[in-house]
FIVEXTOR-518366 format. One record per residue (C-alpha): y, x, z; chain; residue in three letters. Coordinates in Angstrom, 2 decimals, decimal comma. Each point is the difference from the previous one (the first is absolute). Layout:
N
[[Y; X; Z]; A; Ala]
...
***
This chain:
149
[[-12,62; -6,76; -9,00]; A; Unk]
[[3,05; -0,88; -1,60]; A; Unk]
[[1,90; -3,16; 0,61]; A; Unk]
[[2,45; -1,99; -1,97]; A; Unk]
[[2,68; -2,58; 0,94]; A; Unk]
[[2,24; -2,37; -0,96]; A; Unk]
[[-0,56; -1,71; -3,40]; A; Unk]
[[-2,44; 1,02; -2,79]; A; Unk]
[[1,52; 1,94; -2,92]; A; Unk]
[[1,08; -2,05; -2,72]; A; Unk]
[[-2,61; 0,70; -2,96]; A; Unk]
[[2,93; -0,01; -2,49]; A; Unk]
[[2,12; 2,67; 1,68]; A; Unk]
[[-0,33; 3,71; 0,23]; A; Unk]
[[0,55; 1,52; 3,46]; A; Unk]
[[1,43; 3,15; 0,71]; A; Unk]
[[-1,87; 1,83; 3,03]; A; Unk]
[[2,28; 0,87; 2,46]; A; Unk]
[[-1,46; 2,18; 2,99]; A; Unk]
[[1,76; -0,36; 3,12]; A; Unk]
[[-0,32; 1,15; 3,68]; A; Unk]
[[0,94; -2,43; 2,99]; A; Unk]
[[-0,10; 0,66; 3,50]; A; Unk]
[[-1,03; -1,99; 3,16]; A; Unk]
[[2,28; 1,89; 2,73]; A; Unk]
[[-1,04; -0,76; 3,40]; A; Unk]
[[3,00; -0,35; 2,46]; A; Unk]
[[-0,79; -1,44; 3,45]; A; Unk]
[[-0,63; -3,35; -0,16]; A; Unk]
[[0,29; -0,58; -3,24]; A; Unk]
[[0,23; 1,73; -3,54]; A; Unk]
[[3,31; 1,40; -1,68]; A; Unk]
[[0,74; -1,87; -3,39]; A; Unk]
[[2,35; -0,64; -2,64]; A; Unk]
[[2,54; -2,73; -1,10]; A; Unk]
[[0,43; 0,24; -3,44]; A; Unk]
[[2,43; -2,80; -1,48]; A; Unk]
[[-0,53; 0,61; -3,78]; A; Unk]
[[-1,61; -1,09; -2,55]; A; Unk]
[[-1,36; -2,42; 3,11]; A; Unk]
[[1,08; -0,56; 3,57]; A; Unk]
[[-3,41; 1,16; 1,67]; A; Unk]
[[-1,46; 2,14; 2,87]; A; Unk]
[[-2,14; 3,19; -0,79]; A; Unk]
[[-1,78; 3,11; 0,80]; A; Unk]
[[2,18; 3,15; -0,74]; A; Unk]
[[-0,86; 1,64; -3,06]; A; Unk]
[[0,21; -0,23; -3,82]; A; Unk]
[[-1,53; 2,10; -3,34]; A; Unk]
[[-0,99; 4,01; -0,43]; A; Unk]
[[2,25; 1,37; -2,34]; A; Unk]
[[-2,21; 2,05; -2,46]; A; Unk]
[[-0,48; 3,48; 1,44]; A; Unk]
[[0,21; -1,48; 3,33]; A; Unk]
[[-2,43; 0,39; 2,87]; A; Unk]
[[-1,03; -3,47; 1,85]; A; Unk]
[[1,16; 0,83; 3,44]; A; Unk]
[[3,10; 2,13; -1,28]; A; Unk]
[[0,84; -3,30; -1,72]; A; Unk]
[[-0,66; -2,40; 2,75]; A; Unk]
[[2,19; 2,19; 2,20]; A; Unk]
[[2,94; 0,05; -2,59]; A; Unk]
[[-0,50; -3,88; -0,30]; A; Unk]
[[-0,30; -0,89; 3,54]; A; Unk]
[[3,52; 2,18; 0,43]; A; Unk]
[[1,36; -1,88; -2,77]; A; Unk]
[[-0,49; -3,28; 1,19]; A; Unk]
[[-0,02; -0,19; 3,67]; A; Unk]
[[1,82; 3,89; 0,83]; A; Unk]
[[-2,85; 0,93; 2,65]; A; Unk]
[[-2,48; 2,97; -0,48]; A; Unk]
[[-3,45; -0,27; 0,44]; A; Unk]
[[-2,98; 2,43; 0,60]; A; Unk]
[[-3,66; -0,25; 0,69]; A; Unk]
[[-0,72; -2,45; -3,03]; A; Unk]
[[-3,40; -0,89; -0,99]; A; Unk]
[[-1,56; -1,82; -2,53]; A; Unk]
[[-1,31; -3,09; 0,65]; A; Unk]
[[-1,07; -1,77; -3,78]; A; Unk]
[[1,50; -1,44; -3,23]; A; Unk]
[[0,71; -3,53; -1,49]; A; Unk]
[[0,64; -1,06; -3,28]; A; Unk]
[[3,03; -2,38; -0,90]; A; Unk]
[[1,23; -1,29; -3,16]; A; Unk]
[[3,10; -0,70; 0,09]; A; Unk]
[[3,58; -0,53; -2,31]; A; Unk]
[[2,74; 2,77; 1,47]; A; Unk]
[[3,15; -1,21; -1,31]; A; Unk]
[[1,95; 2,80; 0,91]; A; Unk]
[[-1,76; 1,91; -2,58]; A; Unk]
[[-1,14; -2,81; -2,29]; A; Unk]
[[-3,52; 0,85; 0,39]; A; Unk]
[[-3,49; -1,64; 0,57]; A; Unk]
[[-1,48; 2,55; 2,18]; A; Unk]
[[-3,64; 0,84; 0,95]; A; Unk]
[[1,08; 0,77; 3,82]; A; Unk]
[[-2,38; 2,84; 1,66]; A; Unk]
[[0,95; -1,02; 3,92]; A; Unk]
[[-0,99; 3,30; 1,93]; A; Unk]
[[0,08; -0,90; 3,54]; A; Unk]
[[0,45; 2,57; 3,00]; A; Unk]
[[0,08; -0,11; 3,45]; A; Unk]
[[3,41; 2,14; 1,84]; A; Unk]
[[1,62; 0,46; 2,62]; A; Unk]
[[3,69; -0,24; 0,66]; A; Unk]
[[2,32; 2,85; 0,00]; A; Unk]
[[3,89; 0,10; 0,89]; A; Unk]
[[2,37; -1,38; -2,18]; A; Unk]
[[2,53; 1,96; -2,45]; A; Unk]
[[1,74; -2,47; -0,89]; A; Unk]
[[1,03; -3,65; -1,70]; A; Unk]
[[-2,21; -1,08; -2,88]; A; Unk]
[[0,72; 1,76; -3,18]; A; Unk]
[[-1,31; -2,10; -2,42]; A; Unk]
[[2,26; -2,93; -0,94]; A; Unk]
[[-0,71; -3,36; 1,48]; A; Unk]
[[-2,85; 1,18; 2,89]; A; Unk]
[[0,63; -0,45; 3,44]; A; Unk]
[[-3,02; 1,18; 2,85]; A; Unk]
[[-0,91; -2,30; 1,88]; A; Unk]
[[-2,68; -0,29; 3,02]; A; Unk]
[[-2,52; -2,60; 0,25]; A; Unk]
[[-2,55; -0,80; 2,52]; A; Unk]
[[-3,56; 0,13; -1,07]; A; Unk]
[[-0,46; -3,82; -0,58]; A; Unk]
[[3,61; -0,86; -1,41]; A; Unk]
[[-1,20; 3,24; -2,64]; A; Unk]
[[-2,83; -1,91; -0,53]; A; Unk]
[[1,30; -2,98; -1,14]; A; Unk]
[[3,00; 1,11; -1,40]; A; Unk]
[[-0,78; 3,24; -2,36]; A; Unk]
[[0,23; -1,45; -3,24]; A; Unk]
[[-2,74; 1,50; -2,16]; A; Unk]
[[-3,71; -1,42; 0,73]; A; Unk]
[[-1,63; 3,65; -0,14]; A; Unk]
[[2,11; 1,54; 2,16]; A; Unk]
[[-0,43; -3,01; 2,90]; A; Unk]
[[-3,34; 0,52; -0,40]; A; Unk]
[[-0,13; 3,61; 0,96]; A; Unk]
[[2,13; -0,79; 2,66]; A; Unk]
[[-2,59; -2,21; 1,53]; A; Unk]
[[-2,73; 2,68; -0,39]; A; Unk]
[[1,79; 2,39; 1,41]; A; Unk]
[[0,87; -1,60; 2,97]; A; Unk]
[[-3,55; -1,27; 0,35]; A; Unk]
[[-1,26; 3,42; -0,98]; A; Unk]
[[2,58; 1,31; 3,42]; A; Unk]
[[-0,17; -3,20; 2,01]; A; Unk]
[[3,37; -0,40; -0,02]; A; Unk]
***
């Protein structure tokens, strides 16, 4: 089944779909995130779109890299979410296709190289609260339920 979160499309608008590939990256006691200050101060799980040509994992890896500068292996699908949503830095009302994987953390390589994205580590309950997209705190909460952690 397919989900969707956040607000209901606007009837008047036409929405670009944008598939994208986000990762929930287990590391200890917590979960490995990202800061990201623009367009919006908010918390979230690493990730971002496919380019076209691109495989989903081989894009989730070059995303989580970009934005946080750790690798990860062992990812595995979880589910998708649908989000409609206005991204300002490309002046677009997107159709959002939220893949979400599981992952494990690998060593870092390095500072963040995408501009304005800091990683950050959050324990599972402060993730909880504080991711800010609906769809993916709600596949946080499975999953932990799903491992009992």
């Amino acid at each position: 089944m397919n989900r969707r979160f956040g607000r209901l499309p606007d009837p008047s608008l036409r929405y670009t779909p944008r598939p994208g590939v986000y990762a929930i990256i287990e590391a200890g006691d917590g979960i490995l995130a990202t800061f990201q200050e623009e367009p919006r101060p908010e918390l979230q799980l690493p990730g971002g779109g496919i380019d076209p040509g691109e495989q989903p994992l081989v894009a989730l890896a070059r995303e989580v890299m970009e934005e946080t500068g750790y690798i990860i292996h062992s990812a595995r699908r979880l589910g998708m979410f649908h989000r409609f949503t206005y991204m300002p830095e490309y002046d677009l009302h997107a159709q959002k296709l939220c893949h979400i994987y599981h992952a494990r953390l690998g060593p870092r390589r390095g500072a963040p190289t995408e501009a304005g994205h800091t990683a950050v580590f959050l324990p599972w309950d402060v993730a909880e609260e504080r991711l800010a997209v609906s769809g993916d705190r709600y596949f946080l909460r499975s999953f932990r339920a799903w491992r009992g952690v």
